[in-house]
C-alpha positions in Angstrom: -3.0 -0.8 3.2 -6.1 1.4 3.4 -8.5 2.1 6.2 -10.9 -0.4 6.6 -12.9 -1.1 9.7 -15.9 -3.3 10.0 -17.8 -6.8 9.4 -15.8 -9.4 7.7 -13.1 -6.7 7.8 -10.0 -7.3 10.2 -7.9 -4.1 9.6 -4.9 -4.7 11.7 -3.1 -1.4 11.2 -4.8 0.4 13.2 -6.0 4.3 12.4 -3.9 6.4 14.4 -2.4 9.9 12.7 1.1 8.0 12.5 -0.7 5.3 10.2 -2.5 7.7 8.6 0.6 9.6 7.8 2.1 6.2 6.8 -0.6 5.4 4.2 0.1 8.8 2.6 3.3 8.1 2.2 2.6 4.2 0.9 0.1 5.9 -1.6 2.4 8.1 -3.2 5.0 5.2 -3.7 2.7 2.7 -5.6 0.5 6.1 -7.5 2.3 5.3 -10.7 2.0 1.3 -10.9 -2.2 2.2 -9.6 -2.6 4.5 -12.6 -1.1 2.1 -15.1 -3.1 -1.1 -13.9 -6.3 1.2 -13.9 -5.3 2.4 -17.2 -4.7 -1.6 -18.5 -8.2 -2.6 -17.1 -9.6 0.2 -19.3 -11.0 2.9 -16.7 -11.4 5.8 -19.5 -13.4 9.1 -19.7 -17.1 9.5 -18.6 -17.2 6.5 -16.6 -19.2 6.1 -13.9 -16.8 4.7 -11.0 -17.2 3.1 -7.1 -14.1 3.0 -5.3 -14.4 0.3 -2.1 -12.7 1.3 0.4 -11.9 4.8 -0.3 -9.8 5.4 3.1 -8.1 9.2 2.2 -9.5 8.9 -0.7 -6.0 8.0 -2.8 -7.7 5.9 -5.3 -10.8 7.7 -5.5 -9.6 11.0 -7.0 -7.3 9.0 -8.9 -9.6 7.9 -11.0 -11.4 11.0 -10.8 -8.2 12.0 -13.1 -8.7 9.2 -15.7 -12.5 9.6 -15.6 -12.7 13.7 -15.8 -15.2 15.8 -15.0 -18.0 14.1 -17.6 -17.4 11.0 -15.0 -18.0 10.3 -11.2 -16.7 8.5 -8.6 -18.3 7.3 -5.5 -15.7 6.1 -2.9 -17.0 4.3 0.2 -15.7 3.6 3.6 -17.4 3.3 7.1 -14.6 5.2 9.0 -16.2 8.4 9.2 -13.3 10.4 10.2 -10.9 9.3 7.7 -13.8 10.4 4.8 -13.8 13.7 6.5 -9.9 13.8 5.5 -10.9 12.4 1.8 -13.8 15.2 1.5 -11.6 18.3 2.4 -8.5 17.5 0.2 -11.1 16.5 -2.9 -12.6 20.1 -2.1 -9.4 21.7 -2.0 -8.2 19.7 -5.2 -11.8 21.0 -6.7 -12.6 17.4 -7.9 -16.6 18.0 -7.7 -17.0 15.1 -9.5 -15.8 12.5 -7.0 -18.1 12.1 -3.9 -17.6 10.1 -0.4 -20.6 8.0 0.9 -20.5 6.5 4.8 -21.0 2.7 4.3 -19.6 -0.8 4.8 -17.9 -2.4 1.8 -19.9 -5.9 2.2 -23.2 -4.9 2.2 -23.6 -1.6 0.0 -25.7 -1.5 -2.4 -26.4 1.5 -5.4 -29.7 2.6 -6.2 -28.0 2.9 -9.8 -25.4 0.9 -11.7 -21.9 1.6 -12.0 -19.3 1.2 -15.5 -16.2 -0.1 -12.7 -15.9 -0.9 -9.5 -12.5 -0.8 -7.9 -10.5 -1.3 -4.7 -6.7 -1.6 -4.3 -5.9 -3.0 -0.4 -9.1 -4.2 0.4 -9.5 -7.3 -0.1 -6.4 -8.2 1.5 -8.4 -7.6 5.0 -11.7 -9.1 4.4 -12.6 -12.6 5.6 -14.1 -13.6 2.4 -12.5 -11.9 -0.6 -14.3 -13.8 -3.5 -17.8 -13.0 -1.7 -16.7 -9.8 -1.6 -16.3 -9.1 -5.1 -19.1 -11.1 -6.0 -21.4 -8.8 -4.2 -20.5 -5.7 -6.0 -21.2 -7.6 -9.1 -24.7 -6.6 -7.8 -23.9 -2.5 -8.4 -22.1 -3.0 -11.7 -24.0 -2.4 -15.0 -24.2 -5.8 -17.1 -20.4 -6.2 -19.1 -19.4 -3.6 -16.2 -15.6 -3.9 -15.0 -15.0 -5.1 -11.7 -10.8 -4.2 -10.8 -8.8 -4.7 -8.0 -5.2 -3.9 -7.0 -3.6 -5.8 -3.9 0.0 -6.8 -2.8 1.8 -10.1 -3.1 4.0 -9.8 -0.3 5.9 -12.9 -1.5 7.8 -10.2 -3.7 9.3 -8.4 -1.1 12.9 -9.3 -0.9 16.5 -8.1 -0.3 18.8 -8.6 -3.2 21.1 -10.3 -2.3 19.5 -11.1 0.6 20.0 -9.8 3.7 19.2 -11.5 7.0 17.5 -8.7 8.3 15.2 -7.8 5.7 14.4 -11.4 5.7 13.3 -11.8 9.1 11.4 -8.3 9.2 9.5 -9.6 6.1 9.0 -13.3 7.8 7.5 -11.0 11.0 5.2 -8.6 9.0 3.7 -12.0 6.8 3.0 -13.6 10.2 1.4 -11.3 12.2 -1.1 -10.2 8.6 -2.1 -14.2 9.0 -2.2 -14.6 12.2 -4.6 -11.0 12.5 -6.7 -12.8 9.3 -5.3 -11.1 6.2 -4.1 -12.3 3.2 -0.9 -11.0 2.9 -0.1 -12.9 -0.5 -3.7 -12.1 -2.0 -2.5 -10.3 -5.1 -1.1 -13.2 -6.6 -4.6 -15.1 -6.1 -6.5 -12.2 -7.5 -7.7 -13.9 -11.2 -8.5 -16.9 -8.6 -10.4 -15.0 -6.5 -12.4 -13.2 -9.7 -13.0 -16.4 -11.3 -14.7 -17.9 -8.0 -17.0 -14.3 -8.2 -18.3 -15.2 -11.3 -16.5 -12.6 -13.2 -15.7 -13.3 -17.2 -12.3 -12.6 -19.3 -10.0 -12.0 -16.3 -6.7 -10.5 -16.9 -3.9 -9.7 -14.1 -0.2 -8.3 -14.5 1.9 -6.9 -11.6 4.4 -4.1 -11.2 7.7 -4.6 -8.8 9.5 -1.5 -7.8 13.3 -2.2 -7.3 15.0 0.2 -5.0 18.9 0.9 -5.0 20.7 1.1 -2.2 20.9 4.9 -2.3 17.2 5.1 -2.4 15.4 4.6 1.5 12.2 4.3 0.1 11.9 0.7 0.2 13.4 0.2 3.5 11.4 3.2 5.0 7.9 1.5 3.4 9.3 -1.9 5.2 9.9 0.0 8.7 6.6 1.9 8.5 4.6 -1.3 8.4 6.8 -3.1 10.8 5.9 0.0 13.3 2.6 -0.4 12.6 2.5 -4.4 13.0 4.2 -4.6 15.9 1.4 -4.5 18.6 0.0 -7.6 17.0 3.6 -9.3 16.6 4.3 -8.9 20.4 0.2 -9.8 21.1 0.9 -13.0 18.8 4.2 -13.8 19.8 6.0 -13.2 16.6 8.3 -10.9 17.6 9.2 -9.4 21.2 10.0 -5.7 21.7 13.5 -6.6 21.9 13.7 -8.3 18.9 12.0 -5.4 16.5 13.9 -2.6 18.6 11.7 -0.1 17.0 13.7 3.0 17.7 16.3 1.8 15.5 15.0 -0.4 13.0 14.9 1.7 10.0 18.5 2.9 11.0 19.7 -0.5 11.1 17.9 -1.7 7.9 19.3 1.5 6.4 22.8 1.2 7.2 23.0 -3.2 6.6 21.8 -2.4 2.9 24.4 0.4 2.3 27.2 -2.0 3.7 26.2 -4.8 1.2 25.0 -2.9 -1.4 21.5 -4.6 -1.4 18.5 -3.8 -3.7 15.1 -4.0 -2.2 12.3 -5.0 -3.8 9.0 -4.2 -2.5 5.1 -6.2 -2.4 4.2 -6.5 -6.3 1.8 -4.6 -6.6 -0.8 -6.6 -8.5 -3.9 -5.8 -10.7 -6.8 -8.3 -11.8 -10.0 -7.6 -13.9 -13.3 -9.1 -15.1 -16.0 -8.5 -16.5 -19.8 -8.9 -15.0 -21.6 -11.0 -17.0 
């Protein structure tokens, strides 16, 4: 989930280096189902694209990629230190056509239009994700593309299930609800479009399946566990005891070798409309 801090935003996560470290890693897991839903949605070359939320800046020089260097992207985020990160590794990656601006997602406006707005794992933090959208109707061009990409947390399972990837998914869906989030959003996405006001909504998600010889899935789970587990004790989810944090990943690791589980991961989930 990206870095997002401010009103109507409840970013739960938190922004230390370890979660910063933890989003790079989340980033490069769902890269390839991003690209394809940005790709379905139509972003193309020469557009003109905001990115909400632009954390690192993932997303951002992403479609910096599928826009080229006769397009731009703006991303925006209010977190000042994490744009700093986003700046130097666009510099570095010599992407002069995507930019960073200092601002908070629900209440930024453009002095010009843009062709697409986009967010992936915003929304999923804001109080009000339909009014949300709907406002950055307000910086897209008329017939401009408004897409987002969110997970649907209900996806995430063990197969065949496994008690403790279970429970560890039960404790991470809790303690999202209980800090405000919306933890299932991407599979409310053409919903929460349709309520915006946007026109000819279309949605499709990806779901990664994960043998047991591959950690990835149980290391993503573990990551956010870690990260989630201040609120879990603070909401009485989960005690200490319970998540035993020092060996969670080991124990996950080793109970899906012994049974031979699969994991599946959040879908990861991508709606679009159209501004009318």
């Amino acid at each position: 989930m990206a870095d997002h801090n401010g009103p109507g935003q409840r970013y739960v996560l938190g922004n230390q280096a370890e979660e910063l470290e933890r989003l790079d890693r989340q980033a490069q897991m769902i890269e390839r189902p991003t690209r394809l839903l940005l790709q379905a949605a139509g972003l193309t070359k020469g557009m003109r694209v905001l990115d909400l939320g632009t954390g690192l800046g993932h997303v951002a020089r992403l479609a910096g990629e599928l826009v080229g260097p006769t397009g731009s992207v703006t991303g925006l985020d209010q977190s000042r230190e994490v744009l700093a990160v986003a700046r130097e590794r666009t510099e570095r990656a010599a992407m002069t056509h995507v930019e960073f601006v200092d601002g908070d997602v629900t209440t930024w406006r453009s002095t010009e239009p843009f062709d697409v707005v986009v967010e992936r794992l915003l929304l999923f933090h804001v109080a009000d994700p339909a009014a949300a959208a709907r406002h950055h109707m307000a910086n897209l061009r008329r017939g401009g593309l408004f897409a987002a990409i969110e997970f649907d947390l209900g996806g995430a399972r063990a197969e065949p299930s496994l008690a403790l990837m279970d429970e560890g998914v039960r404790w991470v869906e809790a303690a999202f609800r209980a800090a405000g989030a919306w933890p299932r959003i991407g599979a409310r996405l053409s919903v929460l479009l349709d309520e915006a006001g946007f026109n000819r909504i279309s949605t499709f998600g990806v779901q990664a399946y994960f043998p047991p010889s591959d950690p990835s899935g149980i290391a993503m789970l573990a990551g956010v566990m870690r990260s989630l587990a201040p609120a879990m004790i603070r909401h009485g989810i989960a005690t200490a005891e319970q998540l035993e944090l020092k060996t969670l990943e080991q124990r996950l690791s080793q109970a899906v070798q012994q049974a031979g589980n699969v994991i599946l991961t959040p879908t990861v989930v991508g709606a679009w409309g159209v501004s009318p």
